[in-house]
N, C-alpha and C positions, 0 to 999 in steps of 0.2 A: 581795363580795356576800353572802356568806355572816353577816359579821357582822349586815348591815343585817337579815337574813333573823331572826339571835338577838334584835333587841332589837324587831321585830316582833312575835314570837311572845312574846319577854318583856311589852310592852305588851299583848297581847290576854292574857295571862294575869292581868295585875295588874285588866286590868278587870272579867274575869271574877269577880276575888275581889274586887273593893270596890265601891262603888254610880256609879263613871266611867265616860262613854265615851272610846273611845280617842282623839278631840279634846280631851277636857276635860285627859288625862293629856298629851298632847303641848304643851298649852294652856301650864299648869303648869311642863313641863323647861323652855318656852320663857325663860317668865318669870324662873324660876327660874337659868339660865344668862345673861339679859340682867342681870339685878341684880349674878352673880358678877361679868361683866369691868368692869361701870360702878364696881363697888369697887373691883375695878383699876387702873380708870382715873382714879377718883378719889385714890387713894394718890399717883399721879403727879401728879396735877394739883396734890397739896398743898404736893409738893416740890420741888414748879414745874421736874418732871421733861419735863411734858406740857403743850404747846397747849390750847385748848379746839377750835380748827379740827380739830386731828389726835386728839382724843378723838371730834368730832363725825364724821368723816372715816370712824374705826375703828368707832363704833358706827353709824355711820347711821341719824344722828339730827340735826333739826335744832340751830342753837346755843340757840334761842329755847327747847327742849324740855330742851338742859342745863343752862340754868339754870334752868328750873323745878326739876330733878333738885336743885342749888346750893340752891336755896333751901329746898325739902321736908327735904332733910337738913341744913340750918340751918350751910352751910359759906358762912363768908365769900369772897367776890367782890366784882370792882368792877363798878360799877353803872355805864352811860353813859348821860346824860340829854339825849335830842333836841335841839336847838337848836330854838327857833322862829325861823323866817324871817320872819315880819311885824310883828317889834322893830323 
C-alpha cells in the first residue's frame, strides 16, 4: 500500500511542476504501457511465437482492433475475404 501511496504523491507532484492534471499523466502511463506489451506482442506474433486470439486475449482488445494495430504499423497479415452467399 505504501508504494501505491509513493507514486500518488510522485504523480501529484509531476503535475504540480508541469501544465498536467493528474488524469491527463495517468492518461499518458496508460498509453504508454499499452504500446510497450503490443511491441511485445507483436515481436511474437512475427515469429509466429503468438496467436492473434491469445495476443487479443492478453491485451483485451478486439481481433478487428489488432489488425488495425497490423496494418498502422504496416506489418504484413493475412487478410480473409467474406464470402458472399447470394453467388
Amino acid at each position: 500500500m505504501s508504494n501505491l501511496k509513493d507514486i500518488k504523491s510522485e504523480i501529484e507532484k509531476y503535475a504540480n511542476d508541469s501544465n498536467l492534471t493528474e488524469l491527463q499523466i495517468v492518461d499518458r502511463l496508460q498509453k504508454h504501457y499499452f504500446e510497450k506489451k503490443v511491441n511485445e506482442n507483436l515481436k511474437l506474433y512475427k515469429k509466429g511465437k503468438k496467436k492473434v486470439s491469445e495476443i487479443t486475449k492478453d491485451l483485451k482488445i478486439s481481433p478487428r482492433k489488432f489488425y488495425a494495430i497490423l496494418e498502422q504499423k504496416k506489418i504484413e497479415h493475412k487478410k480473409y475475404k467474406k464470402i458472399d452467399s447470394n453467388i
